[in-house]
Every structure is written in C-alpha cells, then in structure tokens.
PDB file of the backbone (N, CA, C, O) and the ligand in Angstrom, with CONECT records:
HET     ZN  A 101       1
ATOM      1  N   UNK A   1      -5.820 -97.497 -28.156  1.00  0.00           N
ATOM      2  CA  UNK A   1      -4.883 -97.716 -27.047  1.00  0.00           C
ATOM      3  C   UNK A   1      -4.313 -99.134 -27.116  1.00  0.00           C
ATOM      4  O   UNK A   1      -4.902-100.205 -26.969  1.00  0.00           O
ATOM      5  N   UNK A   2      -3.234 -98.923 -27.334  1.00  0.00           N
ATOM      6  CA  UNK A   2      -2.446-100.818 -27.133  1.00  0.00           C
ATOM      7  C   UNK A   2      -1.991-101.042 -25.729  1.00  0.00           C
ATOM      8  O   UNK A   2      -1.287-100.503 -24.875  1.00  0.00           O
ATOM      9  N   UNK A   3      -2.929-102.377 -25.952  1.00  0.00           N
ATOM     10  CA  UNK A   3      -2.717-102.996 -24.451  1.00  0.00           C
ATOM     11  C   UNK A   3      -1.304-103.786 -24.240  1.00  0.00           C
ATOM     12  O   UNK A   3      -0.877-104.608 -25.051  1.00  0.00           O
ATOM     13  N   UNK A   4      -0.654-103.425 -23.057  1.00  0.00           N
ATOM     14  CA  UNK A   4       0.807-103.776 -22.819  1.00  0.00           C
ATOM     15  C   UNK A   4       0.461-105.487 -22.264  1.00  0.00           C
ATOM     16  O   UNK A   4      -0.395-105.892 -21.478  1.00  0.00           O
ATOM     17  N   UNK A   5       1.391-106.139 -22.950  1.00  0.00           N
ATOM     18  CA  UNK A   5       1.655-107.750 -22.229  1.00  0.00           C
ATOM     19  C   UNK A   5       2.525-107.967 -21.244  1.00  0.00           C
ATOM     20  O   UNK A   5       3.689-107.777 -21.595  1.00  0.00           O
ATOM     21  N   UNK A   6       2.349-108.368 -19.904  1.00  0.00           N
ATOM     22  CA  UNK A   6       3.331-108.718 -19.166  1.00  0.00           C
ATOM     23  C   UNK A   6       3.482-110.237 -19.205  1.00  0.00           C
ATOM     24  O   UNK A   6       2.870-111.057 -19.889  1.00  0.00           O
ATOM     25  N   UNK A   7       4.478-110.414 -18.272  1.00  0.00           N
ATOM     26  CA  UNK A   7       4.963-111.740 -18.744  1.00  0.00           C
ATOM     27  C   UNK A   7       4.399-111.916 -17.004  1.00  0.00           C
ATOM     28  O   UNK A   7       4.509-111.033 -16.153  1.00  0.00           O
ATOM     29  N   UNK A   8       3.927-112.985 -16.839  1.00  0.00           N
ATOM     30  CA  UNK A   8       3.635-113.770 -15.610  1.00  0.00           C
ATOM     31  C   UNK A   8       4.883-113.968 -13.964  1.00  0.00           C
ATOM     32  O   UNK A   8       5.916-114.633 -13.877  1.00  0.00           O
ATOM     33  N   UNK A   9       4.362-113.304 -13.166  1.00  0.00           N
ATOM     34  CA  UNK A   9       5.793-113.417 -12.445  1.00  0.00           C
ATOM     35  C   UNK A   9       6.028-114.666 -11.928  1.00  0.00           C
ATOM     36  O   UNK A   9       7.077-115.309 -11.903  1.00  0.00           O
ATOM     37  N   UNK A  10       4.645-115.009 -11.411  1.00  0.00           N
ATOM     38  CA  UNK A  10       4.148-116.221 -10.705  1.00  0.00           C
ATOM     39  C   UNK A  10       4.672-117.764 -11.251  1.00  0.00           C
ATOM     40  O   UNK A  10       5.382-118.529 -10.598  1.00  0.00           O
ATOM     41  N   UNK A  11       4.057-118.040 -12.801  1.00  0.00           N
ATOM     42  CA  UNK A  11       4.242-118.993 -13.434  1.00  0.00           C
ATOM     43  C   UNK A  11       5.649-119.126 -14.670  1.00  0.00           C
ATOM     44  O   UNK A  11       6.174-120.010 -15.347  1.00  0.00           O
ATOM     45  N   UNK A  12       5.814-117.611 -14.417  1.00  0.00           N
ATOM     46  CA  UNK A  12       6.870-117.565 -15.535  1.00  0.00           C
ATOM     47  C   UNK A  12       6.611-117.736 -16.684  1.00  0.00           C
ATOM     48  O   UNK A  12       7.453-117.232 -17.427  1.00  0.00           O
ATOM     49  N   UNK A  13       5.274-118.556 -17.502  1.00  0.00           N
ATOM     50  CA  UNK A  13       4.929-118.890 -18.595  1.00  0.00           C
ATOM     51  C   UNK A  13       4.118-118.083 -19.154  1.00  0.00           C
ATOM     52  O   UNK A  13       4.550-117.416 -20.094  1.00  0.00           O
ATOM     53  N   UNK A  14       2.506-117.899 -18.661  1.00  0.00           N
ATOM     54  CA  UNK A  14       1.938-117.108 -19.281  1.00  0.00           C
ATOM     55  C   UNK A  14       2.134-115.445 -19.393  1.00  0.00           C
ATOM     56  O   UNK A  14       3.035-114.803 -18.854  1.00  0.00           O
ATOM     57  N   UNK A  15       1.014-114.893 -20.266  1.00  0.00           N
ATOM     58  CA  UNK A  15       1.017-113.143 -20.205  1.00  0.00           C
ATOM     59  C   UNK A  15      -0.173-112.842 -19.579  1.00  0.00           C
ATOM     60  O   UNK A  15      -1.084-113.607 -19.262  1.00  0.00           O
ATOM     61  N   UNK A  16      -0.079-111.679 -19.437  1.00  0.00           N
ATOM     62  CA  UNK A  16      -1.114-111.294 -18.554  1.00  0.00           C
ATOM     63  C   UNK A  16      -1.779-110.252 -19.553  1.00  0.00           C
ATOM     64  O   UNK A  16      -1.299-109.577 -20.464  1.00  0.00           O
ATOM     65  N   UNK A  17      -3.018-110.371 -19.059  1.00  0.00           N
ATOM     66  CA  UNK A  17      -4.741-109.118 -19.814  1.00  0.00           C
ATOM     67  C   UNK A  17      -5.598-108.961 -19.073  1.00  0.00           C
ATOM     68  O   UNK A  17      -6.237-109.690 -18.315  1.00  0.00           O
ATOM     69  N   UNK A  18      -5.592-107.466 -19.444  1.00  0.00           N
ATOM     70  CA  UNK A  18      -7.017-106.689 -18.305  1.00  0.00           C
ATOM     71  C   UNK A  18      -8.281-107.296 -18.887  1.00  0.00           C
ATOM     72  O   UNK A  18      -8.736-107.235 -20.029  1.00  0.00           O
ATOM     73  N   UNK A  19      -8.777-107.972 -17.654  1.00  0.00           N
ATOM     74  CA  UNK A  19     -10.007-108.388 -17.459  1.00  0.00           C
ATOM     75  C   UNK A  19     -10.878-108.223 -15.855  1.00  0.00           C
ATOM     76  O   UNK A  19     -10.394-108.170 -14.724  1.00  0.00           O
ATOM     77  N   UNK A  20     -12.250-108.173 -16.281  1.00  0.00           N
ATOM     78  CA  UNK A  20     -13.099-107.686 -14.999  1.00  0.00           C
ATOM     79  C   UNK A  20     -13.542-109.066 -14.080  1.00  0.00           C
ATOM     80  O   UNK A  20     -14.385-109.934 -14.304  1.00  0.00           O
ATOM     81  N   UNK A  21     -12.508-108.851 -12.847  1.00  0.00           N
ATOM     82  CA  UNK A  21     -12.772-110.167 -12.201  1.00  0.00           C
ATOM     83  C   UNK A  21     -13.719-109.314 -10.878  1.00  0.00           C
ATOM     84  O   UNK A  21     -14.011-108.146 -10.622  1.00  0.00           O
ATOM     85  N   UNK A  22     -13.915-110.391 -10.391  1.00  0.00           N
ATOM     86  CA  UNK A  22     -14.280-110.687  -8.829  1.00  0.00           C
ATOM     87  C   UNK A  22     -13.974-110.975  -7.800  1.00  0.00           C
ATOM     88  O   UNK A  22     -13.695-112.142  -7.525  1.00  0.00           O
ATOM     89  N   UNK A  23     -13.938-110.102  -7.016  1.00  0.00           N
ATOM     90  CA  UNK A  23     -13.049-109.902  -5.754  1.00  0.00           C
ATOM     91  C   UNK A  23     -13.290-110.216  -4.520  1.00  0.00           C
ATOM     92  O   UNK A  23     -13.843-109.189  -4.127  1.00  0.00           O
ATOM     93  N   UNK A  24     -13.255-110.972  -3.580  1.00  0.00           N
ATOM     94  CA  UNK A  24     -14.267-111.039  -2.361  1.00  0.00           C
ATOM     95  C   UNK A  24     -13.045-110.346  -1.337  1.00  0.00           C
ATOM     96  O   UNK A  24     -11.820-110.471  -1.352  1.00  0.00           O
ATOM     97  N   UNK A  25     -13.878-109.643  -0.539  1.00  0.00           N
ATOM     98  CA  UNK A  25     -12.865-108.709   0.722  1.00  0.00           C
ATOM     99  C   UNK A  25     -13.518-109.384   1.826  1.00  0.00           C
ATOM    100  O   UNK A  25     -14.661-109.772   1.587  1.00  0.00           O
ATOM    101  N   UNK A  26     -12.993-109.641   3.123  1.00  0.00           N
ATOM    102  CA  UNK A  26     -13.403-110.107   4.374  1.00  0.00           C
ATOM    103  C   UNK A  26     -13.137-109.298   5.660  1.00  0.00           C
ATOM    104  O   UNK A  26     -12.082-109.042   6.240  1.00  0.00           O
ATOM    105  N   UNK A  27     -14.187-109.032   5.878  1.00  0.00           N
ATOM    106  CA  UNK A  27     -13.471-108.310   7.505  1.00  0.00           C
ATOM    107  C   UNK A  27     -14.269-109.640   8.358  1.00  0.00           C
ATOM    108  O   UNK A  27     -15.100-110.271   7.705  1.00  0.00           O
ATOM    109  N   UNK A  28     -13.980-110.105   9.982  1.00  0.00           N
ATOM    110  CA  UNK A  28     -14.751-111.185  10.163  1.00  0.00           C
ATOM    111  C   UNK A  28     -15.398-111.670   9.657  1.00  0.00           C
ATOM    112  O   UNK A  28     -14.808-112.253   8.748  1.00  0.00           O
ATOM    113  N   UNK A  29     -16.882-111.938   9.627  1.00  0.00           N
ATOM    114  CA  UNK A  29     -17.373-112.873   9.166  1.00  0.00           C
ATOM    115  C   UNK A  29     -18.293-111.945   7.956  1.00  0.00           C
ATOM    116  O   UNK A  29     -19.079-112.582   7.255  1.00  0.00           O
ATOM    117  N   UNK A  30     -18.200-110.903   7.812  1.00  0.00           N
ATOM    118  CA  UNK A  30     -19.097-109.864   6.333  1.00  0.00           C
ATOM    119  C   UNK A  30     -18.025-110.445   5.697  1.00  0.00           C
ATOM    120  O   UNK A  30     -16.999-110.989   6.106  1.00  0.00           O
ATOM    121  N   UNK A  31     -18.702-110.103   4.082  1.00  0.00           N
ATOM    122  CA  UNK A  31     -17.837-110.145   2.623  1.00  0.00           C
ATOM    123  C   UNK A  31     -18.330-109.349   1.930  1.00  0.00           C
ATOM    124  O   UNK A  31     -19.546-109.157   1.934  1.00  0.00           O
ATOM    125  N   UNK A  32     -17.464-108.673   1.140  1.00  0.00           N
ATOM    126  CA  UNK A  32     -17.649-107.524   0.425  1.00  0.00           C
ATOM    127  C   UNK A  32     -17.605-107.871  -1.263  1.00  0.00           C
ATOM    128  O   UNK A  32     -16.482-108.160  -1.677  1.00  0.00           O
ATOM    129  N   UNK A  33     -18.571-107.870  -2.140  1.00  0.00           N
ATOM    130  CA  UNK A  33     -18.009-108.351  -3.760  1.00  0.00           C
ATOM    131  C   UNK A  33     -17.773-107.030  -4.439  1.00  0.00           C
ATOM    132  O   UNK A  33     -18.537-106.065  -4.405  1.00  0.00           O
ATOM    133  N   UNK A  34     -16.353-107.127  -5.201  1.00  0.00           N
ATOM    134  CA  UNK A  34     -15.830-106.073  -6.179  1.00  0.00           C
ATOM    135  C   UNK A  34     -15.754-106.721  -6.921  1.00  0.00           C
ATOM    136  O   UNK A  34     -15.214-107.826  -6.950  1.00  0.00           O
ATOM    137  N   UNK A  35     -16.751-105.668  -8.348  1.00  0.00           N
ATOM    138  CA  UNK A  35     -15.811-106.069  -9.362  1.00  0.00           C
ATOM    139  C   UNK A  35     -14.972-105.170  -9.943  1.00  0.00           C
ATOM    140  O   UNK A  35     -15.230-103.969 -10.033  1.00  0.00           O
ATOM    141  N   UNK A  36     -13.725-105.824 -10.444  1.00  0.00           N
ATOM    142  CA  UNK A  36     -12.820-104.710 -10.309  1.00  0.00           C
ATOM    143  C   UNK A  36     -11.923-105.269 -11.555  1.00  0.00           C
ATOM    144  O   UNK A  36     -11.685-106.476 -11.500  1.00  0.00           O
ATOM    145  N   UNK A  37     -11.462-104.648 -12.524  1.00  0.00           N
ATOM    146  CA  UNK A  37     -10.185-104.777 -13.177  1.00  0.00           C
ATOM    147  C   UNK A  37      -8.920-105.315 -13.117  1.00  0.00           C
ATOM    148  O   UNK A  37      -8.077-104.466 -12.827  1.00  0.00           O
ATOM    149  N   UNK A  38      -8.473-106.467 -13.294  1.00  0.00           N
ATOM    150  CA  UNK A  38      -7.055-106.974 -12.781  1.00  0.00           C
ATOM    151  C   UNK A  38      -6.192-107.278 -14.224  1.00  0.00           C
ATOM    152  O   UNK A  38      -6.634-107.448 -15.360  1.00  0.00           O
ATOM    153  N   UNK A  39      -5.067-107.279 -13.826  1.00  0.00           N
ATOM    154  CA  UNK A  39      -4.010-107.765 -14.709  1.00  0.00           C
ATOM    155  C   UNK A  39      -4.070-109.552 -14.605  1.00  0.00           C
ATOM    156  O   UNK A  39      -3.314-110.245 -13.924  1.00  0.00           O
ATOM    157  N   UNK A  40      -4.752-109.845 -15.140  1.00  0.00           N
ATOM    158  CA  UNK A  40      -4.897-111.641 -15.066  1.00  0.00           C
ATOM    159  C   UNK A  40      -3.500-112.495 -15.839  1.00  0.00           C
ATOM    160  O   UNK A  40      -2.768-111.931 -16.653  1.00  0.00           O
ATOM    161  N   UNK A  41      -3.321-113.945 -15.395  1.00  0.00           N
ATOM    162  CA  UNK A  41      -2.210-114.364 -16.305  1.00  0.00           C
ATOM    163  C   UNK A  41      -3.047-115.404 -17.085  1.00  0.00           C
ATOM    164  O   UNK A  41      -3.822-116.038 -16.369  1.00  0.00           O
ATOM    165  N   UNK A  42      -3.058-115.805 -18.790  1.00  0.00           N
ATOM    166  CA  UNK A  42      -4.055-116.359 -19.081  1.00  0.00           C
ATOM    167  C   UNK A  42      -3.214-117.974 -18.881  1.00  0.00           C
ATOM    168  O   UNK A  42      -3.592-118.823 -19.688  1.00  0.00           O
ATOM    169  N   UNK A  43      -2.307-118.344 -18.040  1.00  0.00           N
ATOM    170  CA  UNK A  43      -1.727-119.887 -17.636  1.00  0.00           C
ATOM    171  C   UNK A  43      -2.427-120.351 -16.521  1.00  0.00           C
ATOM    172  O   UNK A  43      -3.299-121.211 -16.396  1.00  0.00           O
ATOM    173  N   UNK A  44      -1.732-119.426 -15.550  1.00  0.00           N
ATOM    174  CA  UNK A  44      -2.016-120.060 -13.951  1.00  0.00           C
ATOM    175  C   UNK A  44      -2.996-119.126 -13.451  1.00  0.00           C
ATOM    176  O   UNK A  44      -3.347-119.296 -12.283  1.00  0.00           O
ATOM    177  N   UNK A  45      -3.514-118.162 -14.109  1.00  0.00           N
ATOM    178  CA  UNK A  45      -4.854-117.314 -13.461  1.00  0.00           C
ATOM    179  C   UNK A  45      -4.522-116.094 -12.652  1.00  0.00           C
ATOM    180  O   UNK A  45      -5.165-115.045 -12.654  1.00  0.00           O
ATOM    181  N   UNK A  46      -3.316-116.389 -11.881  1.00  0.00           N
ATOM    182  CA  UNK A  46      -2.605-115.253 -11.125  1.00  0.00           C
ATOM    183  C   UNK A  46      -3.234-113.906 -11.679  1.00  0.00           C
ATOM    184  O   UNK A  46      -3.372-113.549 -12.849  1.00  0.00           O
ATOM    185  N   UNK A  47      -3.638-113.137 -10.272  1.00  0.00           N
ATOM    186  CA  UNK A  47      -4.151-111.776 -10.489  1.00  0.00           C
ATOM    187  C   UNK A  47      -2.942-110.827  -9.879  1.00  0.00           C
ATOM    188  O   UNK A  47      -2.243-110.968  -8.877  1.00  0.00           O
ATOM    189  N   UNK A  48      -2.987-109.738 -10.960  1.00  0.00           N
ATOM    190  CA  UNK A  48      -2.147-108.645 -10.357  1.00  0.00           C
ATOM    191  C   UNK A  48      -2.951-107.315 -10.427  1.00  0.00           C
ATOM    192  O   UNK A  48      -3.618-107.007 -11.415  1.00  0.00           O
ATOM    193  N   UNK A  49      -2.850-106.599  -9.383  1.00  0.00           N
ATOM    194  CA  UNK A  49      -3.519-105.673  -9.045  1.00  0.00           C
ATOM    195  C   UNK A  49      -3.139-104.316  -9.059  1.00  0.00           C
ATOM    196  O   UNK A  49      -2.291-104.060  -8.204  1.00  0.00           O
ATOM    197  N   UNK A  50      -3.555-103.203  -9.875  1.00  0.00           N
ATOM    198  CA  UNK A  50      -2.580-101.850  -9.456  1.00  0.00           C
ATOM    199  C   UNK A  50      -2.690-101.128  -8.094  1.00  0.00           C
ATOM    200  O   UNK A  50      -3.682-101.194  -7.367  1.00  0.00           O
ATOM    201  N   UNK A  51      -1.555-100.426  -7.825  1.00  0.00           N
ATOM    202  CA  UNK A  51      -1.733-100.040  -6.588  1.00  0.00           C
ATOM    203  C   UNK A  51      -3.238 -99.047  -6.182  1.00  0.00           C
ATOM    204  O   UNK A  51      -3.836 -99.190  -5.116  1.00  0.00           O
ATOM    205  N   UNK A  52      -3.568 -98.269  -7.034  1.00  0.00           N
ATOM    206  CA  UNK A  52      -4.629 -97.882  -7.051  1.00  0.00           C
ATOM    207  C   UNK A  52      -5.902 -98.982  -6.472  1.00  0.00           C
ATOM    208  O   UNK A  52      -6.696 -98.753  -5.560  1.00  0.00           O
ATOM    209  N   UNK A  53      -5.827 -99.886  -7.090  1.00  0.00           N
ATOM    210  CA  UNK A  53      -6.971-100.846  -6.932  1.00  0.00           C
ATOM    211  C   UNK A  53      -6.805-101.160  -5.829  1.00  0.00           C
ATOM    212  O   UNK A  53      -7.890-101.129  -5.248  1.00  0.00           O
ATOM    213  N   UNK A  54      -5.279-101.737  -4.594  1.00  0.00           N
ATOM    214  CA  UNK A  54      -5.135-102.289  -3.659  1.00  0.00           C
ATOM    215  C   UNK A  54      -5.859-100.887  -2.603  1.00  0.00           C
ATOM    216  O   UNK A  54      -6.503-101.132  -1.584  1.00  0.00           O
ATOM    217  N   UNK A  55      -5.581 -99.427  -3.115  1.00  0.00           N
ATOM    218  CA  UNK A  55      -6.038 -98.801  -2.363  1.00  0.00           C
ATOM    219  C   UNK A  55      -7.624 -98.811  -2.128  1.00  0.00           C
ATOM    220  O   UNK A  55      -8.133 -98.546  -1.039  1.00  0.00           O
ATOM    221  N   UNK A  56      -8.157 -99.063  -2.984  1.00  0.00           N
ATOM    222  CA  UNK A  56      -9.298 -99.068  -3.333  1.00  0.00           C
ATOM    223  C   UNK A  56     -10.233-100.268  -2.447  1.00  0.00           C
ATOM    224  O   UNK A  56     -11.346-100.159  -1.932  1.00  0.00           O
ATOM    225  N   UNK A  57      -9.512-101.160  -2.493  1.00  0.00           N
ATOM    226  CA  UNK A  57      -9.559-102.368  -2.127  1.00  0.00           C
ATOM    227  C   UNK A  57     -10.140-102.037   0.128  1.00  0.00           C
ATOM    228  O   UNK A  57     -11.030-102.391   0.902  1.00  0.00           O
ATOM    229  N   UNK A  58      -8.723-101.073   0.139  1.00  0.00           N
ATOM    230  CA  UNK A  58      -8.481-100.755   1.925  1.00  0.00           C
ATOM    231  C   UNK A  58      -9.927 -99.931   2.018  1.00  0.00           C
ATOM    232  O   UNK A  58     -10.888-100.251   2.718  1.00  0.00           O
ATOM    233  N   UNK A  59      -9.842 -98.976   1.276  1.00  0.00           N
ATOM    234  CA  UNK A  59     -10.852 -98.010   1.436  1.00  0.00           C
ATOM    235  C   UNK A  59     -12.400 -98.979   1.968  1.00  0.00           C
ATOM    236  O   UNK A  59     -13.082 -98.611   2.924  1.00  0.00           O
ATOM    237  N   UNK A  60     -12.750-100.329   1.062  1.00  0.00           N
ATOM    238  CA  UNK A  60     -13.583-100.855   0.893  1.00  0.00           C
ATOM    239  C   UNK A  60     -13.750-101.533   2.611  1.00  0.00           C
ATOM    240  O   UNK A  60     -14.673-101.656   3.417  1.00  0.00           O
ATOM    241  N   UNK A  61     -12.181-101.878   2.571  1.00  0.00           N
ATOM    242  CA  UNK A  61     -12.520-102.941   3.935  1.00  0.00           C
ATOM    243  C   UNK A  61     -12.650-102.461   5.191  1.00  0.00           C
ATOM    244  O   UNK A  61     -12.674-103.068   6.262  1.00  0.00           O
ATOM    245  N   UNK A  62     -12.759-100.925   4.871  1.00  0.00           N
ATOM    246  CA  UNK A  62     -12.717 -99.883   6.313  1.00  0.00           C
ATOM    247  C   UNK A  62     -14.186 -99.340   6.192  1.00  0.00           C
ATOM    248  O   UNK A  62     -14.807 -98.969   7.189  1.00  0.00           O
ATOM    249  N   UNK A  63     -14.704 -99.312   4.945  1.00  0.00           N
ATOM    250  CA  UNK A  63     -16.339 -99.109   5.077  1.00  0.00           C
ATOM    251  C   UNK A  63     -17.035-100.554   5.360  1.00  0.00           C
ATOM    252  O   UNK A  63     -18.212-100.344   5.656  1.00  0.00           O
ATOM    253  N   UNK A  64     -16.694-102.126   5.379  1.00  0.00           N
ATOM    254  CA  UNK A  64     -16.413-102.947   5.855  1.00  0.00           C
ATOM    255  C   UNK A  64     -16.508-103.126   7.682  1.00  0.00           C
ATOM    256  O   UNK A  64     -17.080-104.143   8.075  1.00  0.00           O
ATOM    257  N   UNK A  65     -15.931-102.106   8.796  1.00  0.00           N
ATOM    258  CA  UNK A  65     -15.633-102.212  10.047  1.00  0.00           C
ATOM    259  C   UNK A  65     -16.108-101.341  10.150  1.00  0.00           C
ATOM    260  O   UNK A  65     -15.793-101.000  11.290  1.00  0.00           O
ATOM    261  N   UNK A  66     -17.131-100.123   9.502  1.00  0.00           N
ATOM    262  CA  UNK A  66     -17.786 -99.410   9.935  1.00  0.00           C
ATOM    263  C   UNK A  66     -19.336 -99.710   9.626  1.00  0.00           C
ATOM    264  O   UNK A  66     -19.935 -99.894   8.566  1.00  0.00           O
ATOM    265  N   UNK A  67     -19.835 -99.682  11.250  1.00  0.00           N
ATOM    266  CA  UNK A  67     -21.162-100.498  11.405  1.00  0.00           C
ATOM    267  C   UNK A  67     -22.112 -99.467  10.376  1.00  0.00           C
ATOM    268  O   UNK A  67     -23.016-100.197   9.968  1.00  0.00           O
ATOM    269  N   UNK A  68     -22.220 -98.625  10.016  1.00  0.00           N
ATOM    270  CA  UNK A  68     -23.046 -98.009   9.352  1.00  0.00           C
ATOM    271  C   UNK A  68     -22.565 -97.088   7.892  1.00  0.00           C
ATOM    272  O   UNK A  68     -22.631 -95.901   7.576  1.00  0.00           O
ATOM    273  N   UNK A  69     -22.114 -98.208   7.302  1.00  0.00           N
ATOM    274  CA  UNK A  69     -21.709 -97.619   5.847  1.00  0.00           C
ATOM    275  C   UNK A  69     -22.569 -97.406   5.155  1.00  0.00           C
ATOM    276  O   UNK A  69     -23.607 -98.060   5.243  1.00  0.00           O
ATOM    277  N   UNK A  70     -22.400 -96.358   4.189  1.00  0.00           N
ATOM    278  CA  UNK A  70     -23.893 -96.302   3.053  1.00  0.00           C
ATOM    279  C   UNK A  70     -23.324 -96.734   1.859  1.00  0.00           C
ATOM    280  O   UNK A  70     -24.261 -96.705   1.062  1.00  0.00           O
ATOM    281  N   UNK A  71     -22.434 -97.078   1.339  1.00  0.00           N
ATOM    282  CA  UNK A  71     -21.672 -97.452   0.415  1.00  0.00           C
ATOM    283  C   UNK A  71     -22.116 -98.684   0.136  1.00  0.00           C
ATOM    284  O   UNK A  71     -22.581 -98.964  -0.969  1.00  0.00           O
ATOM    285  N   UNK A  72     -22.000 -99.641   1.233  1.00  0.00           N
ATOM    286  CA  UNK A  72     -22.713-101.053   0.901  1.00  0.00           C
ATOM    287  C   UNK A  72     -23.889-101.687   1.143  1.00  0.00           C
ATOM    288  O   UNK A  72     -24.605-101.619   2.142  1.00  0.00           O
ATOM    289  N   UNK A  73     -24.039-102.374   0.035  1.00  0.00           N
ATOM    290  CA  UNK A  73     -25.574-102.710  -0.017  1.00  0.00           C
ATOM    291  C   UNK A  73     -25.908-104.498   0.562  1.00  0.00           C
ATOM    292  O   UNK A  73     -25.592-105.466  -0.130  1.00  0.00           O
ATOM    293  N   UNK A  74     -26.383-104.582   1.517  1.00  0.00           N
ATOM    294  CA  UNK A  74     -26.455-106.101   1.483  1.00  0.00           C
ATOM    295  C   UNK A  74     -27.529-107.002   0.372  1.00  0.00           C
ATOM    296  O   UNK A  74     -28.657-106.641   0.037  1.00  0.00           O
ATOM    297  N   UNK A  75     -26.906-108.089  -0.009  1.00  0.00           N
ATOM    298  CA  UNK A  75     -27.103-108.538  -1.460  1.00  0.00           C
ATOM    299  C   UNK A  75     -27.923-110.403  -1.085  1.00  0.00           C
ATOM    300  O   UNK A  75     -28.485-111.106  -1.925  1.00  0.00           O
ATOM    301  N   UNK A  76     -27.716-110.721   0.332  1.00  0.00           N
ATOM    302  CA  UNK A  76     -27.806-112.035   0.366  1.00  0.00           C
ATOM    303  C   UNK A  76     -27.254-112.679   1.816  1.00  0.00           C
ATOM    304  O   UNK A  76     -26.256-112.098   2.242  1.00  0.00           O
ATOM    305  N   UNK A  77     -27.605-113.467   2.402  1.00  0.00           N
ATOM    306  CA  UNK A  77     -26.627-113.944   3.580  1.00  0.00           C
ATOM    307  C   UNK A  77     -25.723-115.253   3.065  1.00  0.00           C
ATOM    308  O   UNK A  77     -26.026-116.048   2.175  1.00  0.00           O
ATOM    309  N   UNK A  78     -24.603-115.237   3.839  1.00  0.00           N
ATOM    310  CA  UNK A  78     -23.771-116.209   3.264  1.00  0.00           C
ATOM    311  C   UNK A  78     -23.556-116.752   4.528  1.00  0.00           C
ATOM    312  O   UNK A  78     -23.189-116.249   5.589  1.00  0.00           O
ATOM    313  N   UNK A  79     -23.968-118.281   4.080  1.00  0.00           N
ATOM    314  CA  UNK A  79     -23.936-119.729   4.878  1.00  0.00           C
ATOM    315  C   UNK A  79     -22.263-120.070   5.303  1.00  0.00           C
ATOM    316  O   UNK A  79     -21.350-119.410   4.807  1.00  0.00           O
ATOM    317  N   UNK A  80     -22.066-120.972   6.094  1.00  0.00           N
ATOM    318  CA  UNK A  80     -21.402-121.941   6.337  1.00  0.00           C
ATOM    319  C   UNK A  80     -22.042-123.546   6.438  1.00  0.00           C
ATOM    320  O   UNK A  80     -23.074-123.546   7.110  1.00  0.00           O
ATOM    321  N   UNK A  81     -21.750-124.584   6.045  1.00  0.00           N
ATOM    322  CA  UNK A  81     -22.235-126.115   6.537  1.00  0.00           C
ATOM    323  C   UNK A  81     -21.995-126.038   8.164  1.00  0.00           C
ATOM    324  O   UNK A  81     -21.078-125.535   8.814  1.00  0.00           O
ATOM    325  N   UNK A  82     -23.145-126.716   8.547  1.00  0.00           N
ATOM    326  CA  UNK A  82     -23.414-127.236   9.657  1.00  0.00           C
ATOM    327  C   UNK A  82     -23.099-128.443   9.909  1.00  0.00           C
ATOM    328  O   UNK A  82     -23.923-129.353   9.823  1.00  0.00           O
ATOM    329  N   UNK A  83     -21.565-128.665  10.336  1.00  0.00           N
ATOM    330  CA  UNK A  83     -21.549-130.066  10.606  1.00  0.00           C
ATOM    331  C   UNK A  83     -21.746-130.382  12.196  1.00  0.00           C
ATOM    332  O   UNK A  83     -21.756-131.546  12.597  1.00  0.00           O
TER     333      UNK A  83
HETATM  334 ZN    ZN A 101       1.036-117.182 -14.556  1.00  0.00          ZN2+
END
C-alpha cells in the first residue's frame, strides 16, 4: 500500500505521515488517553485527523459524561499545583 503525502495546510512547508499519537479528550475535570492514528506534519507537528477518528473521538467524550461507562478504565489521578 503507498502511503499518500500531503502537503501541510498549517505551515505550508512540511508533509504529512500516519503516525500513532496521543490524544487527551476533556470533559470537566476527567481526561480520557487515545491512542489513535493521525496524519502528522513532520515541520510544525500539526495533527490532522479523519473524520472517522473525530467521530470516534465524540463517541469517547460522551462515554466521558456518562457516570458509569464500562469502556473506560481509570489508569491514575491527575494533579493540578497547589499554589
Ligand atoms: Zn506543518
């Protein structure tokens, strides 16, 4: 399969390649980690996302606002500084 190059919309300079990034989703104060597939630009980093994924993405942040999802697993608590 040949992988297609896009050209960067963002920076105008670089191309972009599928690589497996990391995603953080927020509903108040939970966070959700995906890892997920993006169209990366290898200049300015810019992620582009297929629409699929953005759906994917909603799906996540609505099991997210539902107090009893089984989908997610809690992994850790995440701090803020105490000033
Ligand atoms: Zn770019």
């Amino acid at each position: 399969m040949k992988k297609k190059l896009y050209r960067c919309i963002h920076c105008g300079i670089g191309k972009t390649t599928i690589k497996n990034v990391e995603k953080i989703l927020s509903f108040n104060n939970n966070t959700v980690l995906v890892n997920i597939n993006a169209e990366v630009c290898d200049h300015c980093g810019e992620r582009y996302y297929e629409p699929e994924t953005v759906r994917y993405f909603e799906r996540i942040k609505k099991e997210l606002k539902s107090k009893d999802s089984k989908q997610l697993i809690p992994i850790g608590i995440t701090y803020k500084v105490a000033i």
